[in-house]
N, C-alpha and C positions, 0 to 999 in steps of 0.2 A: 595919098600914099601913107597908110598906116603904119604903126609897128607890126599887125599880123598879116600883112600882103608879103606872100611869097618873094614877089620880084626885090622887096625892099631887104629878105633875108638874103638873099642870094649877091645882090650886090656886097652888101656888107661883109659876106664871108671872102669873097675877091678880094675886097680890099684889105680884110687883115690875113690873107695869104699873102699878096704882096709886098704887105708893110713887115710882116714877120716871119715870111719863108715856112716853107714843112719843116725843116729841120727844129728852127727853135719849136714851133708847134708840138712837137712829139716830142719835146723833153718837158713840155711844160706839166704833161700829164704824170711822170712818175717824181717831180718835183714838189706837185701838189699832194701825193701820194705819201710818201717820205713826212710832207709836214705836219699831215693829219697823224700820222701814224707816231710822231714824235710829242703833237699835242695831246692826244690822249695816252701817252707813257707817261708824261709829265702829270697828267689830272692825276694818276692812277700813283703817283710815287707820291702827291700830296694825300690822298688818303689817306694810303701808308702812315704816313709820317703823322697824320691827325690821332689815327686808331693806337701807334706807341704812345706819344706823348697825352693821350689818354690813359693805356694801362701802366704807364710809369708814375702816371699821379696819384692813380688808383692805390699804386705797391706804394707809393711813399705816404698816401696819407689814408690806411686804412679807416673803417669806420668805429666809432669808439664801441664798446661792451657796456651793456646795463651797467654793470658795477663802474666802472673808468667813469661814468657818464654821470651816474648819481651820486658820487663822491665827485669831481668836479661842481657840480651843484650845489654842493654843502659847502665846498669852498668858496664858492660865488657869495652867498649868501653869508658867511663869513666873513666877508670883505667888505659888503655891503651895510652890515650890520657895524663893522669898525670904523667905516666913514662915516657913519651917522652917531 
């Protein structure tokens, strides 16, 4: 008596009708429904929330300009030059 012998499915669905009635049975189906649908809300609001705290970092730290960039440079250098 296998797992894909009909008789061994058939017994098995008896006994968890018995042990758990139609009633719970048919609520189990939009229970499970509900939690999928609540777990991919929640993946879907972490996105979200990845892609602001992305372009929030973006707006607070833009990228420097040639000029900002190679005058910083010169102060590096600057600096470097008065520790030695």
């Amino acid at each position: 008596m296998g797992l894909d012998s009909f008789w061994h499915w058939a017994i098995l669905l008896v006994v968890v009708l018995v042990v758990f009635g139609t009633g719970k049975l048919s609520k189990i189906g939009p229970d499970i429904g509900n939690a999928v649908r609540g777990f991919k809300k929640a993946m879907q609001s972490d996105d979200e929330d990845i892609k602001r705290k992305e372009q929030k970092q973006l707006k607070a730290d833009p990228p420097l300009s040639a000029s900002a960039s190679s005058a910083n440079g010169t102060q590096h250098k600057h600096d470097s030059y008065e520790s030695t």
